[in-house]
TORKOL-4160 file (C-alpha; in steps of 0.2 Angstrom, whole numbers, padded with zeros to 4 digits, m for minus):
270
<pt num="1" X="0149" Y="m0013" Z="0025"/>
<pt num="2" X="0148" Y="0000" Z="0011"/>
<pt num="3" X="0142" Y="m0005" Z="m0007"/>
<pt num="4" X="0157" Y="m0005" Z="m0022"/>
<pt num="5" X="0156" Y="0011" Z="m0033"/>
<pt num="6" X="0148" Y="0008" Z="m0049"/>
<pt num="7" X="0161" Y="0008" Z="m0063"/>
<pt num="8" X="0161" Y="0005" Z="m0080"/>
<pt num="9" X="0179" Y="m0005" Z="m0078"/>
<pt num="10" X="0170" Y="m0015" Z="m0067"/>
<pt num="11" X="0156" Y="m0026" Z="m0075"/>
<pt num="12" X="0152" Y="m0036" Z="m0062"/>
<pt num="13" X="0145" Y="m0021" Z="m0051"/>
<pt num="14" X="0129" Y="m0013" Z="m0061"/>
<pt num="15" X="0128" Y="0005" Z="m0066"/>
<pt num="16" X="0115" Y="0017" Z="m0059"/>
<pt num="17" X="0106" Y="0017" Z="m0076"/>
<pt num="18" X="0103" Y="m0001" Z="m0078"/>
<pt num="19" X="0089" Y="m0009" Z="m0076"/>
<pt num="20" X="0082" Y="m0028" Z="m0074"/>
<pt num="21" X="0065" Y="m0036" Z="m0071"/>
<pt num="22" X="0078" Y="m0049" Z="m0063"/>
<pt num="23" X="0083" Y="m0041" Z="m0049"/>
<pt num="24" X="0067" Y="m0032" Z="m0047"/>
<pt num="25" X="0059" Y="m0051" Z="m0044"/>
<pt num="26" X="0077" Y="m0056" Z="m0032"/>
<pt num="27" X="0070" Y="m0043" Z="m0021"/>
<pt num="28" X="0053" Y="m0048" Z="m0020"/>
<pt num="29" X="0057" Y="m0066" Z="m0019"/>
<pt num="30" X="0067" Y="m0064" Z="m0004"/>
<pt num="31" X="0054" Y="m0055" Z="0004"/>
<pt num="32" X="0042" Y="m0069" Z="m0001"/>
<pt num="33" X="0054" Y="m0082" Z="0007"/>
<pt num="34" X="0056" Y="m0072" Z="0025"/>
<pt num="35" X="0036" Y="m0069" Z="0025"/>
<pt num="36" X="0033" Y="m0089" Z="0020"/>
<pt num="37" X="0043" Y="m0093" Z="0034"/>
<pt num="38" X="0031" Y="m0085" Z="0046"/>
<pt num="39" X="0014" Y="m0089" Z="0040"/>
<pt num="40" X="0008" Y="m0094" Z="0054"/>
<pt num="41" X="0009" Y="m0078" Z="0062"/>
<pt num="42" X="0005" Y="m0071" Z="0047"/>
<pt num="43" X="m0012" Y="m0076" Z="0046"/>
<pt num="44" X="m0016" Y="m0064" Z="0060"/>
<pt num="45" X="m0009" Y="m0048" Z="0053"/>
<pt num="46" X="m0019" Y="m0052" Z="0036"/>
<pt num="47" X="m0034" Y="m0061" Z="0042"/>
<pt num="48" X="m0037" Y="m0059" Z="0061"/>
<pt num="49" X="m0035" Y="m0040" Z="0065"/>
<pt num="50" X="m0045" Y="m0033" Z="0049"/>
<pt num="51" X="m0058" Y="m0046" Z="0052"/>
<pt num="52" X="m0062" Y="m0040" Z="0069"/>
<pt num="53" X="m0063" Y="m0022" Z="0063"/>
<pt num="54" X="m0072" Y="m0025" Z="0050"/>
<pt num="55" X="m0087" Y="m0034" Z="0060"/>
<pt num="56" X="m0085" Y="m0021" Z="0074"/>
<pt num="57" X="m0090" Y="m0008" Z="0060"/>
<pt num="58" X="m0100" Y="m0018" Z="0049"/>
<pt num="59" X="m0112" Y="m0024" Z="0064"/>
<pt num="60" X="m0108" Y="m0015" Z="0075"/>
<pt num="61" X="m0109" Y="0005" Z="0070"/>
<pt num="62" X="m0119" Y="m0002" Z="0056"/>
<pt num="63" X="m0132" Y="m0005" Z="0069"/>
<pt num="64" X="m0133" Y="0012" Z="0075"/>
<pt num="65" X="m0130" Y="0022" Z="0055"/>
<pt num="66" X="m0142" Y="0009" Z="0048"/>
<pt num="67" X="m0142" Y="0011" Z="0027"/>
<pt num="68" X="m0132" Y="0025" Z="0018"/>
<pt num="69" X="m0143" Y="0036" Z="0006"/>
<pt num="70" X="m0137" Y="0031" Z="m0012"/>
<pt num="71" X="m0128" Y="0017" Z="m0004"/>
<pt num="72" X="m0137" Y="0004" Z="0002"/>
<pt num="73" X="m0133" Y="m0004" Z="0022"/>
<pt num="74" X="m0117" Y="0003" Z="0032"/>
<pt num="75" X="m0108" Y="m0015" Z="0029"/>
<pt num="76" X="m0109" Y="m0016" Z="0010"/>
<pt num="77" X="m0102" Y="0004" Z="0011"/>
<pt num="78" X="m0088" Y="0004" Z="0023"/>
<pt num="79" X="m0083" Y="m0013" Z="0016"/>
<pt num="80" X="m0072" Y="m0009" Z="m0001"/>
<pt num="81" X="m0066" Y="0006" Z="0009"/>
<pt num="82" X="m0059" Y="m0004" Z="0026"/>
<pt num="83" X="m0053" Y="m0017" Z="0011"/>
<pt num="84" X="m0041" Y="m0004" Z="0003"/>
<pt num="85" X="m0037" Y="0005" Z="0019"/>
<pt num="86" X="m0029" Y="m0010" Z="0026"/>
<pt num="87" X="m0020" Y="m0014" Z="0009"/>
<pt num="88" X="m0012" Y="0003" Z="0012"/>
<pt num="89" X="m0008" Y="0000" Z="0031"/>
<pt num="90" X="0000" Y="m0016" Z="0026"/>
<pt num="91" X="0012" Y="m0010" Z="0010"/>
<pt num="92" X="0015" Y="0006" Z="0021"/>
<pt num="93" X="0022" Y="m0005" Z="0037"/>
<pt num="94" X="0031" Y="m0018" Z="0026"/>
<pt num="95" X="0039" Y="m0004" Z="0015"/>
<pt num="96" X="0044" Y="0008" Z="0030"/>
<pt num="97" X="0046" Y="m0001" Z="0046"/>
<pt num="98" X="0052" Y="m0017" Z="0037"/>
<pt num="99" X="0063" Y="m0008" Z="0024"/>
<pt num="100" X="0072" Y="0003" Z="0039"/>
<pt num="101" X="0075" Y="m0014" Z="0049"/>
<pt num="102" X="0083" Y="m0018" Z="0033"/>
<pt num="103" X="0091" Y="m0003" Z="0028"/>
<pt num="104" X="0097" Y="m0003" Z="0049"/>
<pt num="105" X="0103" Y="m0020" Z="0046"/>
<pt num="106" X="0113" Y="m0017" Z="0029"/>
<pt num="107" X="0105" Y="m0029" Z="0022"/>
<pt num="108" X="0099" Y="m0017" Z="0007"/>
<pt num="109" X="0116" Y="m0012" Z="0005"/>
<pt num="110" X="0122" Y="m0030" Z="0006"/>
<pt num="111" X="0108" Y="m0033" Z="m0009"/>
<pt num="112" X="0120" Y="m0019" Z="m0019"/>
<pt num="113" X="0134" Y="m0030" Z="m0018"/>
<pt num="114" X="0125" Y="m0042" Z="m0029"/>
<pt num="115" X="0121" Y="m0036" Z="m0046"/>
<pt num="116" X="0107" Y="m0025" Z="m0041"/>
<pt num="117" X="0104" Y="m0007" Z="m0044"/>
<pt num="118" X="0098" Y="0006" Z="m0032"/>
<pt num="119" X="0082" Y="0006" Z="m0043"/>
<pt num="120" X="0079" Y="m0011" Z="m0044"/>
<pt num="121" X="0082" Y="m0013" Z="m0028"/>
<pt num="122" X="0067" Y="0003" Z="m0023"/>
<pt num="123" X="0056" Y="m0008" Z="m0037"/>
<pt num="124" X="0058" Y="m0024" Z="m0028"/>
<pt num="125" X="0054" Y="m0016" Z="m0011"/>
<pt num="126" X="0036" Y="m0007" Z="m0020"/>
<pt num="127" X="0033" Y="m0022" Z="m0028"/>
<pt num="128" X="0032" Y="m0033" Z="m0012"/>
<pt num="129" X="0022" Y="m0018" Z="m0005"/>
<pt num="130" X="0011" Y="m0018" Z="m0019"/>
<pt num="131" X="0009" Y="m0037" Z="m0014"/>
<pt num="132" X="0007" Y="m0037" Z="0004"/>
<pt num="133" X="m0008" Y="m0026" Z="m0003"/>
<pt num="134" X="m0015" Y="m0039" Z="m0013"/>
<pt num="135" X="m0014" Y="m0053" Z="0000"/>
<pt num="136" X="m0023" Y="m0043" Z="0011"/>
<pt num="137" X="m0037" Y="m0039" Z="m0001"/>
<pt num="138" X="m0040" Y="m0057" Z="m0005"/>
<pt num="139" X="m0040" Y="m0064" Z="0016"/>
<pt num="140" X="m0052" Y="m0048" Z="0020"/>
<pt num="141" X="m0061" Y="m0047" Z="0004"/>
<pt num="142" X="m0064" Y="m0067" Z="0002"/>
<pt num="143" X="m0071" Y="m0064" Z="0021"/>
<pt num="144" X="m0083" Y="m0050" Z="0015"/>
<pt num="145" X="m0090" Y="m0059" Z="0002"/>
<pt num="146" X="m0093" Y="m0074" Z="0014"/>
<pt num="147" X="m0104" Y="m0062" Z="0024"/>
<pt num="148" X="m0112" Y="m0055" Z="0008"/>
<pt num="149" X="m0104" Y="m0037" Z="0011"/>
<pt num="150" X="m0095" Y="m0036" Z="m0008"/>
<pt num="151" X="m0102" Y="m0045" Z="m0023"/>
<pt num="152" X="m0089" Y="m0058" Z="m0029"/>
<pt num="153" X="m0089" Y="m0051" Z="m0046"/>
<pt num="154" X="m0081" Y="m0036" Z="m0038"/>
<pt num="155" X="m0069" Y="m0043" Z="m0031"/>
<pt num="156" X="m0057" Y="m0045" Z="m0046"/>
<pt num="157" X="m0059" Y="m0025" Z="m0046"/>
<pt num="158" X="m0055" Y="m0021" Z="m0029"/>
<pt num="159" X="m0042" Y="m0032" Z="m0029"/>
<pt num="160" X="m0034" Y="m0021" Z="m0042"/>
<pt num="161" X="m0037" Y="m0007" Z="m0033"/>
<pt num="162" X="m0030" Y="m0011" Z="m0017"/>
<pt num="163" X="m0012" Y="m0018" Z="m0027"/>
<pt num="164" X="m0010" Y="m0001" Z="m0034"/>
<pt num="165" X="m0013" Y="0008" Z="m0018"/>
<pt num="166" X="m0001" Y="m0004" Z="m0012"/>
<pt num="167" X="0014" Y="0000" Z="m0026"/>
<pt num="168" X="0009" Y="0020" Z="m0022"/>
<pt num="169" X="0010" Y="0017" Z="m0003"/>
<pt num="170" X="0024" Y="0005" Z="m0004"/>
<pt num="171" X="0035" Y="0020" Z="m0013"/>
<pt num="172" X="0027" Y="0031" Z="0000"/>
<pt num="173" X="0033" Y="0021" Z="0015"/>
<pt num="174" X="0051" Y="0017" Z="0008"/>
<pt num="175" X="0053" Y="0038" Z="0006"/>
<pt num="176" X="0050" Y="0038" Z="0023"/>
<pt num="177" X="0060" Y="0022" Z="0029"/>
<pt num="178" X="0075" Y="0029" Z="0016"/>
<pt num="179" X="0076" Y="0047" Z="0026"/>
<pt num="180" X="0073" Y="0043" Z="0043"/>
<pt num="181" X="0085" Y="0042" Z="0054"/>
<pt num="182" X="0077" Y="0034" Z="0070"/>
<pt num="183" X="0062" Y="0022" Z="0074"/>
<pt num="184" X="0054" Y="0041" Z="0085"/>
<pt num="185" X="0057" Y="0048" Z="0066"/>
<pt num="186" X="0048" Y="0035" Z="0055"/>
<pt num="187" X="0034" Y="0033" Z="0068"/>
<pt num="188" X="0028" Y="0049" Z="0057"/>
<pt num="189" X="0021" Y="0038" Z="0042"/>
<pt num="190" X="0010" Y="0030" Z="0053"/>
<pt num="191" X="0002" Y="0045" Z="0064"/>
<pt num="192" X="0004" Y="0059" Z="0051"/>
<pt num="193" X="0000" Y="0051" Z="0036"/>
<pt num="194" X="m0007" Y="0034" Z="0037"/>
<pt num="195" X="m0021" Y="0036" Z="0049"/>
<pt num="196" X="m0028" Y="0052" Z="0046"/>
<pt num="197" X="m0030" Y="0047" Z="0028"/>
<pt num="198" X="m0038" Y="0030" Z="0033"/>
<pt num="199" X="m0049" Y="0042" Z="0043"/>
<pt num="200" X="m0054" Y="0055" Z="0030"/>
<pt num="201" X="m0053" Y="0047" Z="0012"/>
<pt num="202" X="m0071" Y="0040" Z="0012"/>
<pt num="203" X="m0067" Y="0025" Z="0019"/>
<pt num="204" X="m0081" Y="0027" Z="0036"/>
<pt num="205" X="m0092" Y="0040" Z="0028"/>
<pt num="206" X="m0096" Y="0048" Z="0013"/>
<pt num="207" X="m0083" Y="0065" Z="0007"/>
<pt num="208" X="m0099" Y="0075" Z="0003"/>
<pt num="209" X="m0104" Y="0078" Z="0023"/>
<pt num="210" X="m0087" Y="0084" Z="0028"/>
<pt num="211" X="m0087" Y="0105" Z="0026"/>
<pt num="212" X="m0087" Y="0112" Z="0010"/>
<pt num="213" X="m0067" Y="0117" Z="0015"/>
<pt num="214" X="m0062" Y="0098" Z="0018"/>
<pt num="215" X="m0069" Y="0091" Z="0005"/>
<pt num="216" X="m0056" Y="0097" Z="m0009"/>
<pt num="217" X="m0041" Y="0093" Z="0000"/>
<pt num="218" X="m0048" Y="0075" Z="0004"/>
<pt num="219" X="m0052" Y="0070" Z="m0016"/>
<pt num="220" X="m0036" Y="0075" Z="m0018"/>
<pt num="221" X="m0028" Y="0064" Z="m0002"/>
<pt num="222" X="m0019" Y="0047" Z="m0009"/>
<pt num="223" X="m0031" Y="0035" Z="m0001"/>
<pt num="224" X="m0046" Y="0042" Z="m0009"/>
<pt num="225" X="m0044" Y="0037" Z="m0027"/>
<pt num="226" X="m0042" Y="0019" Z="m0023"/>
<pt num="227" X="m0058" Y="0020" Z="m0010"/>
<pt num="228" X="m0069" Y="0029" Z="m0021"/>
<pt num="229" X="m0065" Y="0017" Z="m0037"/>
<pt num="230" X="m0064" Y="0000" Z="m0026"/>
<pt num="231" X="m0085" Y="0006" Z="m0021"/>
<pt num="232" X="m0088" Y="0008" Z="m0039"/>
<pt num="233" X="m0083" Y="m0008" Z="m0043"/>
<pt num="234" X="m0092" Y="m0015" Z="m0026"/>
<pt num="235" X="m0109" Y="m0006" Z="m0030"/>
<pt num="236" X="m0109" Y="m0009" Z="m0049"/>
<pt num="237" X="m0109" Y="0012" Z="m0053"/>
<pt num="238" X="m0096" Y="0015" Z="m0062"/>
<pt num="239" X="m0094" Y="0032" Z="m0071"/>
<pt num="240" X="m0085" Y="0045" Z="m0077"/>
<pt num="241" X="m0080" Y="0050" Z="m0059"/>
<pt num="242" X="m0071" Y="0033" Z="m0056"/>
<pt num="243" X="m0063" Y="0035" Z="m0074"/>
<pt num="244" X="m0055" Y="0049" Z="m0065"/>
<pt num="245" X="m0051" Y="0041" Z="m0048"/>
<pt num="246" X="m0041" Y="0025" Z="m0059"/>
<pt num="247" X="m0031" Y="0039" Z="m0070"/>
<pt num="248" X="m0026" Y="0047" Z="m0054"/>
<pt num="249" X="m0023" Y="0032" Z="m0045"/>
<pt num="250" X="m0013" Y="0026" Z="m0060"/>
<pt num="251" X="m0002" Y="0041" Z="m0058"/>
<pt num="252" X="m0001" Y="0042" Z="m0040"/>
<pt num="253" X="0006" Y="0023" Z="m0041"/>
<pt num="254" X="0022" Y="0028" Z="m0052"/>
<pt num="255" X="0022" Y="0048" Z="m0044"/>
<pt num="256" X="0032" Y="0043" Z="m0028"/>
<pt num="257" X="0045" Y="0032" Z="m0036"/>
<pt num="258" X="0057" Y="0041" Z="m0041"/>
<pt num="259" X="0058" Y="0049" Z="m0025"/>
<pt num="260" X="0061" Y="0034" Z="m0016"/>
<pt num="261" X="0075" Y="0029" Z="m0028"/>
<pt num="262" X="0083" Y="0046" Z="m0025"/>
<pt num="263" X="0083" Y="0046" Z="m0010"/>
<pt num="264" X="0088" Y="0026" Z="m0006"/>
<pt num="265" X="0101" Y="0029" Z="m0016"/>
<pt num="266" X="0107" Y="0044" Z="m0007"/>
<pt num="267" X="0107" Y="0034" Z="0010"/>
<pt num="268" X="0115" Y="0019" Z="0003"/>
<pt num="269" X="0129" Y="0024" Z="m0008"/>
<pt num="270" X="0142" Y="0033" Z="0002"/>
């Protein structure tokens, strides 16, 4: 089922300019409805899994590395970092293997039948991203402070990181889940860009003990901003440093955006 050109004799059908915060918020409710009807397995993807991992490293390699210099126990380190990592794995999977099921099922394209644009549409898809994100932070991160691994007064902060690394990851993934053309294809977000980055952004171990070669190119990895200003927030050390991770962030979460519209829009308009 292909969408209706965009005409100006036709004022039913939205042109490619316009733009509402209605059906930027259609989109995400729907998406609220189809997860609200499987919370029960929910729980597990936002709770279950991340809690497991985080013990196993909290415990147990926090056993074997013991404190980190300038950072205080293993826990209280990898903590903000595993929080924000998981935020990115979860807007990443909703907004590139969810998105393609949808996009495989028209059901994006049935969506621009309605009066929805392209880009309300992409904003709608980011947006639940960005909130898959945040209701990951909140299960994980209300779990850490239960353990006494991040202070609750930094949870607000981190909370804010791990949303924006969700709307950068969530225009990220639907880039992917827009230009793929097969499930082999789309499997790249995850094992080319996904995991190394969960790997080398300073989420398990400090930036500074990688060699001098790496650590350039993993300041500058998406991931890292949100990490590096999620431990501020969680060790009380803010500075000038963090000022620059949450500009850079800040840009990184609008940066993909227009990429994802272009190219949705190229993949559903025929």
């Amino acid at each position: 089922m292909s969408a209706p050109t965009r005409t100006a004799a036709n004022p039913k059908v939205p042109t490619r300019s316009r733009f509402r915060l209605r059906g930027v918020t259609g989109v995400w409710l729907r998406h609220a409805v189809a997860l609200a009807r499987v919370w029960k397995v929910a729980i597990t993807w936002f709770l279950v899994e991340p809690v497991f991992i985080l013990l196993a490293m909290g415990v147990g390699v926090g056993q074997l590395v013991g404190d980190i210099p300038g950072h205080g126990s293993y826990a209280a380190f990898v903590t903000p970092g595993m929080i924000v990592g998981m935020g990115m794995f979860h807007s990443i999977f909703e907004s590139a293997w969810g998105a393609f099921q949808r996009i495989q099922g028209d059901v994006l394209e049935t969506m621009l039948t309605t009066p929805t644009t392209v880009a309300e549409l992409a904003a709608g898809e980011v947006l639940w991203g960005g909130t898959r994100a945040a209701i990951s932070t909140l299960a994980v991160g209300g779990f850490a402070v239960a353990l006494g691994w991040l202070p609750l007064i930094a949870l607000p902060g981190v909370l804010l990181c791990s949303a924006l690394v969700g709307l950068e990851f969530g225009a990220i993934g639907l880039c992917f889940a827009a230009g793929a053309t097969t499930l082999s294809t789309l499997t790249l977000v995850f094992t080319v860009v996904a995991t190394p980055l969960f790997f080398f952004s300073g989420s398990f171990f400090p930036i500074d003990v990688l060699p001098a070669f790496l650590q350039p190119i993993a300041w500058a990895a998406p991931l890292t901003p949100g990490v590096h200003l999620a431990r501020g927030f969680a060790e009380g050390s803010l500075g000038a440093g963090h000022l620059a991770s949450a500009l850079y962030l800040l840009f990184l979460s609008v940066a993909f955006y227009p990429l994802a519209v272009w190219l949705l829009r190229r993949r559903l308009i025929k």
